[in-house]
DRENDO-1510 file (C-alpha; in Angstrom, 1 decimal, always signed):
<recs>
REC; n; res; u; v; w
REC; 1; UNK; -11.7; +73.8; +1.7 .
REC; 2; UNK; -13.4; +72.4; -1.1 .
REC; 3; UNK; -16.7; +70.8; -0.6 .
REC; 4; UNK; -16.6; +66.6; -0.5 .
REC; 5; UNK; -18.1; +64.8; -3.8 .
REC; 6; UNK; -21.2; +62.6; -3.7 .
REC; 7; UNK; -21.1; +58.9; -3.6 .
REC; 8; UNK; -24.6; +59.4; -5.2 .
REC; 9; UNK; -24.6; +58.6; -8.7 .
REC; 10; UNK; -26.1; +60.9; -11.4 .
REC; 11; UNK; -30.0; +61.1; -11.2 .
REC; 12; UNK; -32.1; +58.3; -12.6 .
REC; 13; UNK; -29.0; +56.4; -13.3 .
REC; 14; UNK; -27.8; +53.1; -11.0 .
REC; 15; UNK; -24.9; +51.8; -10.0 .
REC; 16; UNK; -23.7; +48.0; -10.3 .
REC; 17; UNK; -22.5; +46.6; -7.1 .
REC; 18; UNK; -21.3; +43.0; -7.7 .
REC; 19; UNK; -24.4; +41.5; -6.1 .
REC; 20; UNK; -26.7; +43.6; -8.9 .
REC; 21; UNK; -24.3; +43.0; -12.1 .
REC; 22; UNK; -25.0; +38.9; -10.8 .
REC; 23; UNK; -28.6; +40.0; -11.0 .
REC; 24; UNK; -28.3; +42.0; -14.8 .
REC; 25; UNK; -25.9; +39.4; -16.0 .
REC; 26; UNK; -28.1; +36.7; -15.4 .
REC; 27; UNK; -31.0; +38.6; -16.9 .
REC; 28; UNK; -28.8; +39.2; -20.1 .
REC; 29; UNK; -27.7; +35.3; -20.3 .
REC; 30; UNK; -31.4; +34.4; -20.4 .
REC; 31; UNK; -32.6; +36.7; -22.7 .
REC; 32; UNK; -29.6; +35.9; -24.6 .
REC; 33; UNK; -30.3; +32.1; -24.8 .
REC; 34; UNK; -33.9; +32.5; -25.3 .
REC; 35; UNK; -33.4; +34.7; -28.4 .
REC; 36; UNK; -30.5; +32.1; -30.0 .
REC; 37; UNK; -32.9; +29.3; -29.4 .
REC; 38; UNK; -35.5; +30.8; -31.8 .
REC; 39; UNK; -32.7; +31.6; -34.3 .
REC; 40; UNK; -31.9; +35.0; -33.9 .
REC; 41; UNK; -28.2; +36.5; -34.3 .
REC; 42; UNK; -26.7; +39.2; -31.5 .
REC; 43; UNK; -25.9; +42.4; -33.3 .
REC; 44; UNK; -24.7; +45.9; -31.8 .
REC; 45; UNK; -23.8; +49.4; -32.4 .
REC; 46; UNK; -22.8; +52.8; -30.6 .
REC; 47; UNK; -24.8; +54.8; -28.4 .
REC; 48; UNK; -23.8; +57.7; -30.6 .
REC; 49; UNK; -26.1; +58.5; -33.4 .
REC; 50; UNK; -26.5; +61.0; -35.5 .
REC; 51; UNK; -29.6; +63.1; -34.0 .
REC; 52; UNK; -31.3; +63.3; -37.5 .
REC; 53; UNK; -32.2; +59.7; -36.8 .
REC; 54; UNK; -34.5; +60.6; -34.4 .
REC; 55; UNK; -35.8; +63.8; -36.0 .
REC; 56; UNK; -36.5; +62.2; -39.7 .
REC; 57; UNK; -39.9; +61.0; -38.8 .
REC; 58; UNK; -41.5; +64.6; -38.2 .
REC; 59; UNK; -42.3; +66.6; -35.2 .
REC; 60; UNK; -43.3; +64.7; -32.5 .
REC; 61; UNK; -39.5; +63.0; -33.3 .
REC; 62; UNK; -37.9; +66.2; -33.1 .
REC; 63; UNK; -39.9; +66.9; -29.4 .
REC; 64; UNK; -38.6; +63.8; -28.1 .
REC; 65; UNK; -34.7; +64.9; -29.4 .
REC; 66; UNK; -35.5; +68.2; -28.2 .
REC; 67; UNK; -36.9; +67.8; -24.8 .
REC; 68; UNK; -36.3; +63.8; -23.9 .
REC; 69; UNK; -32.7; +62.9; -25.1 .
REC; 70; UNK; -29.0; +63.7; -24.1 .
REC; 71; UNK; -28.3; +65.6; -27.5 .
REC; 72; UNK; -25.1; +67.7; -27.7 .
REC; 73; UNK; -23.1; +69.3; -30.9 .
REC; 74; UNK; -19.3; +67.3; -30.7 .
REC; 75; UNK; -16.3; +68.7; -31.8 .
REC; 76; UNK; -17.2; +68.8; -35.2 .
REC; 77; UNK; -19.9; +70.6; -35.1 .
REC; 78; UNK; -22.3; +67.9; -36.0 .
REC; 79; UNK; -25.5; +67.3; -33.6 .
REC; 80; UNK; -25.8; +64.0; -31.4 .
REC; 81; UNK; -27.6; +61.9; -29.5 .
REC; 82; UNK; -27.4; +59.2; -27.2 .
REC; 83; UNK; -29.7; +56.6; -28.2 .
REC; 84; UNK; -33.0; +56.8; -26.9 .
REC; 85; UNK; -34.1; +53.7; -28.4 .
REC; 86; UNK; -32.6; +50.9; -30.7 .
REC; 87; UNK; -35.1; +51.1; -33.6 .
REC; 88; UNK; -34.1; +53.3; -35.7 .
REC; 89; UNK; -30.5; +52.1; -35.1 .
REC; 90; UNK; -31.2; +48.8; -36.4 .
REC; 91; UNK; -33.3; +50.2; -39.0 .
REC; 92; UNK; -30.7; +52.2; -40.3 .
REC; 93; UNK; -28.3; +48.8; -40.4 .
REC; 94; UNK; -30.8; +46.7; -42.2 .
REC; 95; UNK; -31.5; +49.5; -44.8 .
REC; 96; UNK; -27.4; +49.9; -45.1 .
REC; 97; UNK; -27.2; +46.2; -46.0 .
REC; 98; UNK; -30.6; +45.1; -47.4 .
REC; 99; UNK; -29.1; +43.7; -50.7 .
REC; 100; UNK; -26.4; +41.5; -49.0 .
REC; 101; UNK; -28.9; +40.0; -45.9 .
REC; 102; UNK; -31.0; +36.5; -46.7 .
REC; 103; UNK; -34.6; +37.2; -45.3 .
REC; 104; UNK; -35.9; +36.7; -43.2 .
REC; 105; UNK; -33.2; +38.3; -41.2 .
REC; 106; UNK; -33.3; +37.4; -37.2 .
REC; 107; UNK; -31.6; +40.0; -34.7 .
REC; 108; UNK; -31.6; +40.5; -30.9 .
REC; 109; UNK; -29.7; +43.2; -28.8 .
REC; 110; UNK; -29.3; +44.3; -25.6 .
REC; 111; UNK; -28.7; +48.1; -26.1 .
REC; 112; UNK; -27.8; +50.5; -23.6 .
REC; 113; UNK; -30.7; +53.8; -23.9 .
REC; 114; UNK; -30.7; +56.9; -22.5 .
REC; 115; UNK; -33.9; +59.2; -22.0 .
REC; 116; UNK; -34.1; +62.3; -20.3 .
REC; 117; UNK; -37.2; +61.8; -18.6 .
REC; 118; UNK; -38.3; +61.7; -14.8 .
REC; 119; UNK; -36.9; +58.7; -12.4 .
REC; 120; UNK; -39.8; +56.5; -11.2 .
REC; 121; UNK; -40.2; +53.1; -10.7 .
REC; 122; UNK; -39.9; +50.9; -14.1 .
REC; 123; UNK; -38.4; +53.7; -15.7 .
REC; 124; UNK; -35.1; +55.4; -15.6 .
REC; 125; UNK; -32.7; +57.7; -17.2 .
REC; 126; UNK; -30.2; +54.9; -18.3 .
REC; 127; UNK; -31.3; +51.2; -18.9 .
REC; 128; UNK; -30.6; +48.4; -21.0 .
REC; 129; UNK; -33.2; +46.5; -22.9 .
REC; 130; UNK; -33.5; +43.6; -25.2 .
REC; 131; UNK; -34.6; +44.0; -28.6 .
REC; 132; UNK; -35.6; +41.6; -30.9 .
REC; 133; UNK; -36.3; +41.9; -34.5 .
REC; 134; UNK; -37.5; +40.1; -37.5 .
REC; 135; UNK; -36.8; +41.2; -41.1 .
REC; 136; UNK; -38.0; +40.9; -44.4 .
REC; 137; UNK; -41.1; +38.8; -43.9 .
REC; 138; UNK; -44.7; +40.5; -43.2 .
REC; 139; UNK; -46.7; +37.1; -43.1 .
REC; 140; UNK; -48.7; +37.2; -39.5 .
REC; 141; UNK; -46.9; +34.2; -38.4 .
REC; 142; UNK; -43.8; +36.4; -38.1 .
REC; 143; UNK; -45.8; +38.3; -35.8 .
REC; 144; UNK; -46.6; +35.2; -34.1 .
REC; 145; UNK; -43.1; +33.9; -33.7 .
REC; 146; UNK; -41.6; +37.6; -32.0 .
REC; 147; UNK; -44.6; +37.1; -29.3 .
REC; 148; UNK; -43.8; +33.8; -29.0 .
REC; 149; UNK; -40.4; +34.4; -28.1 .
REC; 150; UNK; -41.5; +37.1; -25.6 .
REC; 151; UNK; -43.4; +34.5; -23.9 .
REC; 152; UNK; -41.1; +31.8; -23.8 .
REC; 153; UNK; -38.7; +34.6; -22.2 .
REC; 154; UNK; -41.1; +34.5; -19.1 .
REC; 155; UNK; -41.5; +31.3; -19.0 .
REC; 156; UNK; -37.4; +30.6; -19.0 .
REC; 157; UNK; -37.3; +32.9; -16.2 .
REC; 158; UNK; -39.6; +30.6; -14.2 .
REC; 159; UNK; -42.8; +32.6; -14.6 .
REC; 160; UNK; -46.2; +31.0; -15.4 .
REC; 161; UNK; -49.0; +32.3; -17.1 .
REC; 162; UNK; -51.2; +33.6; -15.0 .
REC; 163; UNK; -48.3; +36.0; -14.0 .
REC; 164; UNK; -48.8; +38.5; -17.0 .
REC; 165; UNK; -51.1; +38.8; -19.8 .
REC; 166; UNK; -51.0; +39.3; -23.3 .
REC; 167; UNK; -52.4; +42.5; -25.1 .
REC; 168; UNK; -53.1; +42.4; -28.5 .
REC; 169; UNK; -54.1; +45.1; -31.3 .
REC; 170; UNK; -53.4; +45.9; -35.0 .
REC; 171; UNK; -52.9; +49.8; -36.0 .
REC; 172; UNK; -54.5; +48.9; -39.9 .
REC; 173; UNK; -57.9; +47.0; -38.2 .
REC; 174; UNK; -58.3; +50.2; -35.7 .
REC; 175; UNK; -57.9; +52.7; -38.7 .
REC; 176; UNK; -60.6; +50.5; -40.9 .
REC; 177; UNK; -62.6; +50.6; -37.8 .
REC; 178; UNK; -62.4; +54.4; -37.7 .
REC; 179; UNK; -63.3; +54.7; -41.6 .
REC; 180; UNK; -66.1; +52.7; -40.8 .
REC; 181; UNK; -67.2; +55.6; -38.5 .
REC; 182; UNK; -66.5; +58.0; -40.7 .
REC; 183; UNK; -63.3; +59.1; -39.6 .
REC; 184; UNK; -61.2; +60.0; -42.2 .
REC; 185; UNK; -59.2; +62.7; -41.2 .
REC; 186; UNK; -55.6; +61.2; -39.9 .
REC; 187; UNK; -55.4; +64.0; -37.5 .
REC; 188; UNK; -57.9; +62.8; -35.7 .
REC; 189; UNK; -57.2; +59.6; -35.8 .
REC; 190; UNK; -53.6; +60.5; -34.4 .
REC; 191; UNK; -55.4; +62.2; -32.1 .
REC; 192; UNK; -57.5; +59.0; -30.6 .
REC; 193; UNK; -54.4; +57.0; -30.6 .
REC; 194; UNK; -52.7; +58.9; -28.4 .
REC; 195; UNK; -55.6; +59.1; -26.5 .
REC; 196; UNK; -56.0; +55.4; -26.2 .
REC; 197; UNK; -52.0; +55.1; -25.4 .
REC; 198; UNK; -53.3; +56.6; -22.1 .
REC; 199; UNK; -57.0; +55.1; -21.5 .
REC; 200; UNK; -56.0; +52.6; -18.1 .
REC; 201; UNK; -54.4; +56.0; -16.7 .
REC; 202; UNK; -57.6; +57.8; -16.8 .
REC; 203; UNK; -61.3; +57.4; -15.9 .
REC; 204; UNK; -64.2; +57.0; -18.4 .
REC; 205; UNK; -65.6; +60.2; -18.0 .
REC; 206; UNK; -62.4; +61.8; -18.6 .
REC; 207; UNK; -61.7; +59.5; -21.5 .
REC; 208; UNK; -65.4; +60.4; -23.3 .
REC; 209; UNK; -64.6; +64.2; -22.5 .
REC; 210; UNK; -61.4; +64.0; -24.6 .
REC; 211; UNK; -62.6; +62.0; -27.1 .
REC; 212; UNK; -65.4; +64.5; -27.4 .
REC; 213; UNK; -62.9; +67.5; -27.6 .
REC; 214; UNK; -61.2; +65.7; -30.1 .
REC; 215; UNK; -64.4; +64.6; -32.4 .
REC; 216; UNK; -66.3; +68.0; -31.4 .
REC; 217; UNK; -69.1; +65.4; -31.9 .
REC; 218; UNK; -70.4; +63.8; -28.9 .
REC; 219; UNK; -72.5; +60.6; -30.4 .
REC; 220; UNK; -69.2; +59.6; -32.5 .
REC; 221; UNK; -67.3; +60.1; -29.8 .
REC; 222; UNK; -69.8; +57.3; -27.9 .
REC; 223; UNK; -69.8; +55.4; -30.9 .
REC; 224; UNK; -65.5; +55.2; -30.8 .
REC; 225; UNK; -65.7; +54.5; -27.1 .
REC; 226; UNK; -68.2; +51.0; -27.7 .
REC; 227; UNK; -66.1; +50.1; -30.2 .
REC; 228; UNK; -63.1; +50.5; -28.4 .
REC; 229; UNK; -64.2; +49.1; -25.2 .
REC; 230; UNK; -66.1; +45.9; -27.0 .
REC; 231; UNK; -65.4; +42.4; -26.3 .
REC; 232; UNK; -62.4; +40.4; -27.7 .
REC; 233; UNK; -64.3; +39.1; -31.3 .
REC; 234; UNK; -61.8; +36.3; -31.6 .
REC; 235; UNK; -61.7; +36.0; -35.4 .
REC; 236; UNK; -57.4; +38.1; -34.8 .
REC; 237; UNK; -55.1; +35.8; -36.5 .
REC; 238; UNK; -52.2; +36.3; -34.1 .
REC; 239; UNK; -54.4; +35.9; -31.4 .
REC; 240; UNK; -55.6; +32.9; -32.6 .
REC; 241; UNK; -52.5; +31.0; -33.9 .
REC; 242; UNK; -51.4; +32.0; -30.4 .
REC; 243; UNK; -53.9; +30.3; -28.8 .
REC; 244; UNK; -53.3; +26.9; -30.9 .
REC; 245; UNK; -49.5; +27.2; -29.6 .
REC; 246; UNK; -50.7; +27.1; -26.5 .
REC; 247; UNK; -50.2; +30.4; -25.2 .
REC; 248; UNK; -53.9; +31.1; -23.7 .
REC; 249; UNK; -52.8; +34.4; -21.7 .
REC; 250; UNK; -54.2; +36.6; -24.6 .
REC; 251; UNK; -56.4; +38.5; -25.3 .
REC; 252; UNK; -56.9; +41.6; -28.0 .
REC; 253; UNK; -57.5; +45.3; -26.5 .
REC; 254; UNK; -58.5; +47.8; -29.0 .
REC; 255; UNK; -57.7; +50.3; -26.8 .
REC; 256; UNK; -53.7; +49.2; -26.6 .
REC; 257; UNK; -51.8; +51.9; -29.2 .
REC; 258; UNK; -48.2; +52.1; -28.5 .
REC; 259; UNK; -46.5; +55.3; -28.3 .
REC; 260; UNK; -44.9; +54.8; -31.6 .
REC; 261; UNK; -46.3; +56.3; -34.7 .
REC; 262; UNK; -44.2; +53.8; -37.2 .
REC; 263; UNK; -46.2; +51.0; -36.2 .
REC; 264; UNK; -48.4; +49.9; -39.1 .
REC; 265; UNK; -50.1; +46.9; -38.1 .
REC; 266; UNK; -49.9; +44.1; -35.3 .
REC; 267; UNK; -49.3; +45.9; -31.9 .
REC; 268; UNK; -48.9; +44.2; -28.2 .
REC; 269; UNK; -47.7; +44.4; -24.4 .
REC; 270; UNK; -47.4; +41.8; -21.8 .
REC; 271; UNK; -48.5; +42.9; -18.6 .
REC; 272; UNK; -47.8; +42.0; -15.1 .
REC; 273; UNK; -51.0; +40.6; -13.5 .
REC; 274; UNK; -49.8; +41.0; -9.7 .
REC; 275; UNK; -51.2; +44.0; -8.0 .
REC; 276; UNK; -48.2; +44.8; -6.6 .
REC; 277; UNK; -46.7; +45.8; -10.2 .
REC; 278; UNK; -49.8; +45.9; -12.3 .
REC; 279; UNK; -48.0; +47.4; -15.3 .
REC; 280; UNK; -46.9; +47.3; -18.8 .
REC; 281; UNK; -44.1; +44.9; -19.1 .
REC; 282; UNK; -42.2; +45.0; -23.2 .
REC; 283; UNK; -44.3; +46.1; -25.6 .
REC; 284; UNK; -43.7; +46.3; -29.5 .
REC; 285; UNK; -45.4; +45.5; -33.2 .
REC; 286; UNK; -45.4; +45.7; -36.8 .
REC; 287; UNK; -43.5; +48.3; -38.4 .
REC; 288; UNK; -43.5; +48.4; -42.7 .
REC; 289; UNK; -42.0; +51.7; -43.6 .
REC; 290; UNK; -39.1; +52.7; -41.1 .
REC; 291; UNK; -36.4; +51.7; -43.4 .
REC; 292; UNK; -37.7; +53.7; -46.0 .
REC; 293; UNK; -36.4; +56.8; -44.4 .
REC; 294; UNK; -33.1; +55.5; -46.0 .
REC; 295; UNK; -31.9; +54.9; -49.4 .
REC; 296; UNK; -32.9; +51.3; -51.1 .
REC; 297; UNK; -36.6; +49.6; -50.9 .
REC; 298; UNK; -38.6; +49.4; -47.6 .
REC; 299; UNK; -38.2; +46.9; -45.3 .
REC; 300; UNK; -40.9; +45.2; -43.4 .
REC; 301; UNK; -39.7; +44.6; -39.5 .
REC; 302; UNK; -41.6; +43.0; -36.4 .
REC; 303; UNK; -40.0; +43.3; -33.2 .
REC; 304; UNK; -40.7; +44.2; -28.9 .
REC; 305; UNK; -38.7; +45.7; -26.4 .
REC; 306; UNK; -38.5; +44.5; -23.0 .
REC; 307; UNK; -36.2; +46.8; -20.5 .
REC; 308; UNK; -33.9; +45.3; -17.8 .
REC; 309; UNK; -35.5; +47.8; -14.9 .
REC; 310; UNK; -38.9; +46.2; -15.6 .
REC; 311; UNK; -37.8; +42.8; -16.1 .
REC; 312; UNK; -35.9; +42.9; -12.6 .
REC; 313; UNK; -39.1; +44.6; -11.3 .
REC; 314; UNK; -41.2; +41.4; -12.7 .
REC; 315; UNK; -38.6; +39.4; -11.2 .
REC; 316; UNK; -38.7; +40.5; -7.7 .
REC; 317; UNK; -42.5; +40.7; -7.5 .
REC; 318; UNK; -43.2; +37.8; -8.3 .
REC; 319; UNK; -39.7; +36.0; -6.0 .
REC; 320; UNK; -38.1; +34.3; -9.0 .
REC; 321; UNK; -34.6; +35.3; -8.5 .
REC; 322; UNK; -32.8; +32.5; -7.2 .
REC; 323; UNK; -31.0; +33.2; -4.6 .
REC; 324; UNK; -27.2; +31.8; -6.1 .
REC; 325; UNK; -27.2; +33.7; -8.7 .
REC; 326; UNK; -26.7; +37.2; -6.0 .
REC; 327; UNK; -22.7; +36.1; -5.4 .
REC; 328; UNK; -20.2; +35.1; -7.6 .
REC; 329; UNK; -18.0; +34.0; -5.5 .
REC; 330; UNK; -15.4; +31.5; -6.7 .
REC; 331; UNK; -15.4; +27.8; -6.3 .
REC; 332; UNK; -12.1; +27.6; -4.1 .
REC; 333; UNK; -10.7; +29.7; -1.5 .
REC; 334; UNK; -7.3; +29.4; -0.6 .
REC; 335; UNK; -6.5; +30.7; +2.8 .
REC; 336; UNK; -2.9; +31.6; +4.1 .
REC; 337; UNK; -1.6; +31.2; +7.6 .
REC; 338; UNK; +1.3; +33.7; +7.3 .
REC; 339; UNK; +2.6; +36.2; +4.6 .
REC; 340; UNK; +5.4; +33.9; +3.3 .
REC; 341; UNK; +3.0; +31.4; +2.4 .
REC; 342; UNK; +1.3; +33.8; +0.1 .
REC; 343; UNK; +3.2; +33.4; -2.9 .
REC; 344; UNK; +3.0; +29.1; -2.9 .
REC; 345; UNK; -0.5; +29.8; -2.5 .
REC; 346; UNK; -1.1; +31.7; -5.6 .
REC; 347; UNK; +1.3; +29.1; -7.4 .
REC; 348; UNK; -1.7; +26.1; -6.0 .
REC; 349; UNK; -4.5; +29.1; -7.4 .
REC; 350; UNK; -2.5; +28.9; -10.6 .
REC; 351; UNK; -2.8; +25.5; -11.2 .
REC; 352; UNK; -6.6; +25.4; -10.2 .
REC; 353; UNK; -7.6; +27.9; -12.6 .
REC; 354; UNK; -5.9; +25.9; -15.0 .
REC; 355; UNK; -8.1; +23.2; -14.9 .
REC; 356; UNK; -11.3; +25.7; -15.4 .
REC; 357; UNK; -12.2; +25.7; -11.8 .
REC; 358; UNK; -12.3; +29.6; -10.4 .
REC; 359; UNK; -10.1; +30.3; -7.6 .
REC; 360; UNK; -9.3; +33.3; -5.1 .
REC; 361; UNK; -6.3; +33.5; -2.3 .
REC; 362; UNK; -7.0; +35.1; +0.8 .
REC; 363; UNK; -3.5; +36.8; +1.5 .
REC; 364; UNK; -4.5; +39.5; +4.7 .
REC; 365; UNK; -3.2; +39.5; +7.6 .
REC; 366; UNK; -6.5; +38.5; +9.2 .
REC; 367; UNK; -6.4; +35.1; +11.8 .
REC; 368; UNK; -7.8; +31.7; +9.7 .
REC; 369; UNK; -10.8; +32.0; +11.4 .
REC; 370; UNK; -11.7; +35.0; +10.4 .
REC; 371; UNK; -10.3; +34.1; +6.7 .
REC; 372; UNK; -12.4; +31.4; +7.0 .
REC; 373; UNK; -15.9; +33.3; +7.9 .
REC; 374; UNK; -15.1; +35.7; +5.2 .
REC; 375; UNK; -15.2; +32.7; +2.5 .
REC; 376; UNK; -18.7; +31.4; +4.2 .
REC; 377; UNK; -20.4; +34.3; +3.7 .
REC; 378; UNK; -18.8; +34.7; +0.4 .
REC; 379; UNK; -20.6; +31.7; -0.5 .
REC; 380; UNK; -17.1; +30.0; -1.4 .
REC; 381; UNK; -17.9; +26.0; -1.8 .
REC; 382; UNK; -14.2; +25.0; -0.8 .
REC; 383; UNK; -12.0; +26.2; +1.0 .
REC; 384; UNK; -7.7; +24.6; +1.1 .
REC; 385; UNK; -5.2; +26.1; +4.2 .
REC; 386; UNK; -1.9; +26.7; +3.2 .
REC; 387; UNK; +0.8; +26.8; +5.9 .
REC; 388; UNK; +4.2; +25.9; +6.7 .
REC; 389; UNK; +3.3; +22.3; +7.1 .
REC; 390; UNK; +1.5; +21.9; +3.6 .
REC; 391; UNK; +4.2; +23.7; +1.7 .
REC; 392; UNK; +6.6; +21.9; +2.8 .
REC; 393; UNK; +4.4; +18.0; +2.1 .
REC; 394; UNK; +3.2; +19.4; -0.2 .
REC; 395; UNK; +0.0; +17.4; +1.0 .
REC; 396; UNK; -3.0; +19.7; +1.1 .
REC; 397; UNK; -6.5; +19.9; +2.8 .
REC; 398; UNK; -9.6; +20.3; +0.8 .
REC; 399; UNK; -12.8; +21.4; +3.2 .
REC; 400; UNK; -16.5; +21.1; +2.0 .
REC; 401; UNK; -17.6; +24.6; +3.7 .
REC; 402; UNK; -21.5; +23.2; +3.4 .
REC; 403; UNK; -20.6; +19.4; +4.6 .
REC; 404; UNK; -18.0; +19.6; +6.5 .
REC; 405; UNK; -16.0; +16.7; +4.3 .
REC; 406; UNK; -12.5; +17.1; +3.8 .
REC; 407; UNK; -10.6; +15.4; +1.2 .
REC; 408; UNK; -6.4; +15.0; +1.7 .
REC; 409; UNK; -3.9; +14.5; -0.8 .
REC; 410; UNK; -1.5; +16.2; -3.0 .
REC; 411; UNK; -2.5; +18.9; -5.3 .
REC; 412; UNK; -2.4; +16.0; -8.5 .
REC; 413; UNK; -4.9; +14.3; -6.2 .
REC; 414; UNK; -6.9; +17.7; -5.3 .
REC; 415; UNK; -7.0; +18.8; -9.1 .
REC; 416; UNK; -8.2; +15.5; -10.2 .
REC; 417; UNK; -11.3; +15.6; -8.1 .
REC; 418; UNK; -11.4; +19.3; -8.7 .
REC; 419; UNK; -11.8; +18.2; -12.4 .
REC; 420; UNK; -14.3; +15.5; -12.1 .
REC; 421; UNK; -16.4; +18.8; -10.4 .
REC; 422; UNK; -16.0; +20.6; -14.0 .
REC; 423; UNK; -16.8; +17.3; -15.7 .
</recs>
């Protein structure tokens, strides 16, 4: 006999009951309407992508194909992956019509991405993520309207400020500030980015020990760590214009890098402050030279991520999901004494929907009160009873499930009061 399948779903992957695609849907709709109220258009494309995409930028690229991506060879021969991230995706678009687009251009996504990587909390093997991008315009008050946006995000969601912070960094200012160390080799300076990407996971003296390994000189490797750990100066731009706007949750960290190495200049994360989730939130920055990977001139991009896992996670901590939006249950419930009422029942559902109003029939077998109970904790608002009697009046029952009120009349008279609902 053949052993049972799992109802467990593949590893680092969820699945959607109706409660949770309430809770991603609504996540998506904000992000959604936060995004067009700044200007910016949706845009999308295939999880398939060539894997060269991912490889073109040199070898830590071709790592992450090799070792962190679902790649496979298809039919055809050719190699693919399953986006990882949405990037060079978009890059790739731009570049493919960067002498039709009027700059500068303003897209958001919400991409599905795929990472082979190990499940823990904020980060899985499937997740969907917004992404917003700005085009063609390398002035710092681009930079200033994409964090912008990512803060009014959080503050659409309910959130206020002293919920998460704002980390700010430029990669150009941190490689002046090695130069004026006298750090000119880009290895090394590779080197101590990476190592910063990981400075709030490890201690100081394990943070001075690698940065001596990877200076072989211990007083420069001091002299890095002062500089890197020194107080916000306050004369950042961003930071600064930020502040004027308003948005006083900010502050710069010379230590923040990004994992990326295509950013080129602004860099930043917002952070959950509760203790309870005290971590990275969306993250992104300045990249000038991605699109030169394909034919036609570079284009300059600014742009953050911000995944649905830790947006939920943010969410819960901090108790801002409203509670409504965990059923979508339909505004009416029609509830049928006996099977041959079933079909004048979904005739009266017909005619509801028609007015915009969303509308289920409850044909089981079940007794009404049970029918009834079910559409309670369904969170159905109304509820009509169709029997013998009511088919043949044609004179119907409307009951308030909260209140208790009941309105009478025939279904002209239910649909227009139905309609002054929608209205």
């Amino acid at each position: 006999m053949n052993k049972p399948l799992s109802t467990q779903p593949y590893k680092g992957v969820r699945d959607f009951y109706p409660a949770d695609c309430a809770v991603q849907q609504y996540i998506f709709d904000t992000w959604s309407e936060t995004a067009e109220r700044f200007g910016y258009e949706r845009y999308d494309a295939s999880i398939l992508e060539p894997s060269a995409l991912y490889k073109a930028k040199g070898a830590e690229n071709a790592e992450l194909v090799n070792d962190q991506t679902y790649t496979f060879t298809d039919r055809g021969e050719r190699e693919v992956t399953l986006r990882p991230e949405m990037t060079p995706t978009v890059a790739r678009m731009i570049a493919g019509k960067s002498r039709e687009l009027a700059w500068p251009a303003r897209w958001y996504s919400i991409p599905n991405l795929f990472r082979y990587e190990r499940a823990q909390r904020g980060r899985l093997r499937e997740h969907w993520q917004l992404n917003v991008d700005m085009f063609g315009e390398s002035g710092y008050a681009s930079d200033v309207e994409v964090i912008q946006l990512a803060h009014q995000i959080f503050l659409d969601f309910g959130a206020t400020p002293d919920m998460f912070e704002i980390l700010i960094n430029n990669r150009a200012t941190m490689n002046h500030a090695y130069a004026a160390l006298g750090i000119d080799d880009a290895d090394m300076v590779t080197a101590i980015t990476r190592l910063n990407d990981r400075k709030d996971k490890i201690t100081d003296a394990e943070y001075l020990t690698a940065l001596i390994q990877i200076t072989t000189d211990e007083p420069l490797a001091h002299e890095i760590k002062t500089m890197i750990e020194s107080p916000d100066p306050g004369d950042n731009q961003v930071v600064t214009a930020l502040r004027d706007l308003g948005i006083t949750n900010v502050r710069i960290d010379r230590s923040l890098a990004r994992g990326f190495d295509y950013y080129t200049g602004t860099i930043f994360e917002f952070k959950d402050t509760h203790p309870d989730n005290n971590r990275s939130l969306l993250g992104g920055g300045r990249y000038d030279n991605l699109t030169s990977l394909f034919e036609g001139e570079a284009v300059t991009g600014i742009g953050f991520g911000f995944g649905d896992v830790t947006m939920r996670d943010f969410l819960e901590t901090h108790d801002l999901l409203p509670d409504s939006i965990t059923h979508t249950a339909p505004v009416i419930a029609l509830l049928t004494m006996e099977p041959a009422h079933n079909l004048p029942a979904m005739q009266l559902a017909q005619n509801i929907r028609a007015t915009g109003l969303s509308c289920s029939v409850d044909t089981t077998s079940r007794k009404i009160g049970k029918k009834i109970a079910t559409a309670a904790n369904s969170n159905v608002i109304y509820i009509i009873t169709v029997g013998e009697d009511e088919v043949a009046s044609g004179t119907y029952t409307m009951k308030h499930l909260e209140t208790g009120q009941d309105v009478t009349g025939s279904l002209q008279d239910l649909l227009g009061h139905l309609t002054s609902l929608v209205e």
